[in-house]
N, C-alpha and C positions, 0 to 999 in steps of 0.2 A: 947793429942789431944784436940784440942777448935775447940767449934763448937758456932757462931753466931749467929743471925737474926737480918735483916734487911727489908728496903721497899723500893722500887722503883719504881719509877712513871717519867716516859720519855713517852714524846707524840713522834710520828711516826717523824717527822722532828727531835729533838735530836737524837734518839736512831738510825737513818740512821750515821751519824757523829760517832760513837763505830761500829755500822757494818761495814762500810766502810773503817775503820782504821784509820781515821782522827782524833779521840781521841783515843790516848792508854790506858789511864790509867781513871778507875773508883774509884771516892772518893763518898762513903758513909758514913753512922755514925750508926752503930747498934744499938739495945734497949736499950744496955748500955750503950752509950753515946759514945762508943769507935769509933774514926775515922778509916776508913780500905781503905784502898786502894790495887786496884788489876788490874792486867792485863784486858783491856777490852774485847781481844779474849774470856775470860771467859761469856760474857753474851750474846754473838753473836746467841746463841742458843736461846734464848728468845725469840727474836725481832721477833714483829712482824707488822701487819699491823696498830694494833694502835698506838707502840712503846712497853714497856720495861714497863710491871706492875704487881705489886705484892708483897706477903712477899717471901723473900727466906731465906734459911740455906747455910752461909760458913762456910768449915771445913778447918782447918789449924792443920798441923802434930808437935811433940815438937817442930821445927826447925824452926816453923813460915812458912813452904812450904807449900800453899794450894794446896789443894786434891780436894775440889769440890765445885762446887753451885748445888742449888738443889730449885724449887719453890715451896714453901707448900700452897702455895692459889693465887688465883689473886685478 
């Protein structure tokens, strides 16, 4: 299992564009420099009136199948 951290910082007008479905795919770059990419349904949960802020934790299973996001702070 790997698990990551990342930050995200989307004002209200980006983070409308992943809620909406207009962008599918979320590209990050975690603490470790590593570029991730993931389905954007995954951050939908986030969003809110300011947009999409914070550190979060992805976990990805041996297969490279992620399992979750999860926010550890704003």
């Amino acid at each position: 299992m790997t698990r990551l951290r990342f930050r995200m910082n989307l004002n209200a007008q980006q983070a409308l564009r992943y809620y909406q479905g207009m962008a599918r795919t979320v590209i990050v770059t975690a603490e470790t420099g590593q570029r991730l990419s993931f389905p954007a349904e995954h951050i939908r949960q986030f969003v809110d009136s300011s947009g999409v802020n914070g550190l979060f934790s992805i976990e990805f299973d041996d297969k490279n199948k992620l399992i979750g996001i999860k926010r550890l702070s704003y």
